[in-house]
MARBA-3410 file (N, C-alpha, C, O; in Angstrom, 1 decimal):
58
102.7,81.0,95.8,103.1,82.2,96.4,104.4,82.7,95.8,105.3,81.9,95.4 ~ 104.4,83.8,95.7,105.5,84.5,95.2,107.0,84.5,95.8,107.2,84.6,97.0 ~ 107.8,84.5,95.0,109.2,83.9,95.8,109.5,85.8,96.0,109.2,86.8,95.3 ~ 110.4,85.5,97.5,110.1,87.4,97.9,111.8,87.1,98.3,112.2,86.0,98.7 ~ 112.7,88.1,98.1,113.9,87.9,98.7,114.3,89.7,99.2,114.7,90.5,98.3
114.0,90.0,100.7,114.5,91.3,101.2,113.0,92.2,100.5,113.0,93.2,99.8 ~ 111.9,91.5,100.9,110.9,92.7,100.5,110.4,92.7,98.7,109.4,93.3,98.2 ~ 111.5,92.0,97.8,111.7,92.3,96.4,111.1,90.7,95.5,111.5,89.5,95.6 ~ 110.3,91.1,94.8,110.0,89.5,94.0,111.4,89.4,93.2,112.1,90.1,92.6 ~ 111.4,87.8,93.6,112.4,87.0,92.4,112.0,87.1,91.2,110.9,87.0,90.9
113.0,87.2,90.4,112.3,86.7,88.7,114.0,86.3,88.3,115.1,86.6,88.9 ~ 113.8,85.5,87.0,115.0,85.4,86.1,115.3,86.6,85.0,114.5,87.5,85.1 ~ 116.3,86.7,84.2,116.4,87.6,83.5,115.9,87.8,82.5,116.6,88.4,81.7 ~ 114.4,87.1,82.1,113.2,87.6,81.4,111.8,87.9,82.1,110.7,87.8,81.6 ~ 112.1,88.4,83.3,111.5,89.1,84.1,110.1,88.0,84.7,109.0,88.5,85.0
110.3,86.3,84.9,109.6,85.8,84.8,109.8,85.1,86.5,110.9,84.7,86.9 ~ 108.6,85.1,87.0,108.6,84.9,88.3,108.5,83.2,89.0,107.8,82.6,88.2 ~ 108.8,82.7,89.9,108.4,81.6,89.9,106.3,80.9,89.7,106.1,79.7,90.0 ~ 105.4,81.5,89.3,104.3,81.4,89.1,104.4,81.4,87.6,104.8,82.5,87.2 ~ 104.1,80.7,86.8,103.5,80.6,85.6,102.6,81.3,84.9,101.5,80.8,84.9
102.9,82.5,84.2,102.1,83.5,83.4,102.5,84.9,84.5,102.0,86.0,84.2 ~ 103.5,84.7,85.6,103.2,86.3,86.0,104.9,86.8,86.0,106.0,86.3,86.2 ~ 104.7,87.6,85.9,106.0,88.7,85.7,106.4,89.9,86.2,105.5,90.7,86.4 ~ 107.2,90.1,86.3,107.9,91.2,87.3,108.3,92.4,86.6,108.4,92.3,85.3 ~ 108.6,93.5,87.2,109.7,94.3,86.4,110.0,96.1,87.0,109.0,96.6,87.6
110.8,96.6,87.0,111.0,97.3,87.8,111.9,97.8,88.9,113.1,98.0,88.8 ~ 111.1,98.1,89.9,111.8,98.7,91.1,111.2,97.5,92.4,111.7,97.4,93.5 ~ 110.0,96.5,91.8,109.6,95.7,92.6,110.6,94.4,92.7,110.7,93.6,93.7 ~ 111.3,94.3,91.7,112.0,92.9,91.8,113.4,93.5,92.3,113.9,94.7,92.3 ~ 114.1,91.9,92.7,115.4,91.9,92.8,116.1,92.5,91.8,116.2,91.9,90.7
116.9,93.8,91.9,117.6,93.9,91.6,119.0,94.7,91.9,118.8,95.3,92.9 ~ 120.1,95.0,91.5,120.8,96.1,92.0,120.9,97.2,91.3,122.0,97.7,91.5 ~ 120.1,98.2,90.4,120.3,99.2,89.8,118.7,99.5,90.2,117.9,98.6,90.1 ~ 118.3,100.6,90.7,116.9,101.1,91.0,117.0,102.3,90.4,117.3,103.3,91.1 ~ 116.9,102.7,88.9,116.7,103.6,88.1,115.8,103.5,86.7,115.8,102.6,85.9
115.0,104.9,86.6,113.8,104.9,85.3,114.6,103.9,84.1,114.0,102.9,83.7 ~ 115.8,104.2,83.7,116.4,103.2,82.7,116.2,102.0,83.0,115.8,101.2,82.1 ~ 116.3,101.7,84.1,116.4,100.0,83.9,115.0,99.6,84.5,114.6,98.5,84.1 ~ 114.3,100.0,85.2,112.6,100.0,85.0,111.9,99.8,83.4,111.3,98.8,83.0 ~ 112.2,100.9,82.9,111.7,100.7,81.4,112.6,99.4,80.2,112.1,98.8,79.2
114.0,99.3,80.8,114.3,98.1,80.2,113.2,97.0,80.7,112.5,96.6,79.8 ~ 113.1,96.4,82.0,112.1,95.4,82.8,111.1,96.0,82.3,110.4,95.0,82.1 ~ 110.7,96.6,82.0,109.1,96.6,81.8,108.9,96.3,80.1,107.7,96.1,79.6 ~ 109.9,96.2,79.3,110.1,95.9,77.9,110.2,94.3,77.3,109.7,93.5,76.5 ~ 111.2,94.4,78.5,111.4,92.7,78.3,110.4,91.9,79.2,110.3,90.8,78.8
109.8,92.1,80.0,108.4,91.5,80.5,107.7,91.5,79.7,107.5,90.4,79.3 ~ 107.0,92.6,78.8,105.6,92.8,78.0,106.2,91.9,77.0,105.4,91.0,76.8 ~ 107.3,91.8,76.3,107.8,91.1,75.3,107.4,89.5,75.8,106.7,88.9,75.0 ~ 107.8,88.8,76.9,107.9,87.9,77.5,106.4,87.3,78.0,106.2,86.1,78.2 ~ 105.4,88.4,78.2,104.2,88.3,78.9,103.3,88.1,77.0,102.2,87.5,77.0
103.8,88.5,76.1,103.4,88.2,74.8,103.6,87.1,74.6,102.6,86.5,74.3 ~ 104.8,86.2,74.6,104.9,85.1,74.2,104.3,84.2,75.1,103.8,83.2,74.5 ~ 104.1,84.3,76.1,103.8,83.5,77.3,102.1,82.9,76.6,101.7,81.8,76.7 ~ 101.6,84.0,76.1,99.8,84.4,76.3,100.1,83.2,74.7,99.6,82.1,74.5 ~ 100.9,83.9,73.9,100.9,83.1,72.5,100.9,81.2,72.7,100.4,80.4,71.9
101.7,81.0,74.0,102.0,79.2,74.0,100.8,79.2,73.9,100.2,78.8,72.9 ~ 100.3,79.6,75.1,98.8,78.9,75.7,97.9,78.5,74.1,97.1,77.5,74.2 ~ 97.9,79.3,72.8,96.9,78.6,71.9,96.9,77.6,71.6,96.0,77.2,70.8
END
């Protein structure tokens, strides 16, 4: 299960959640800035991070 703090998924600051292979990014996770800029940063560094992730697994 997903770690939830105030309604908001946890993640570290490579947008990686406590579940293995899943990832956050956004307005859904913890954070304190809730703006398009920093949505599209999280959503940058997730796909970046959601690439490497898919790459271990070979």
């Amino acid at each position: 299960m997903l770690t939830m703090e105030k309604g908001y998924i946890v993640t570290d600051d490579n947008m990686k959640t406590n579940i293995d292979g899943v990832f956050a990014a956004g307005d859904v996770r913890v954070k304190s800035l809730r703006q398009v800029v920093t949505a599209a940063a999280d959503g940058a560094i997730a796909a970046v991070q959601a690439e490497k992730y898919i790459e271990s697994l070979d």
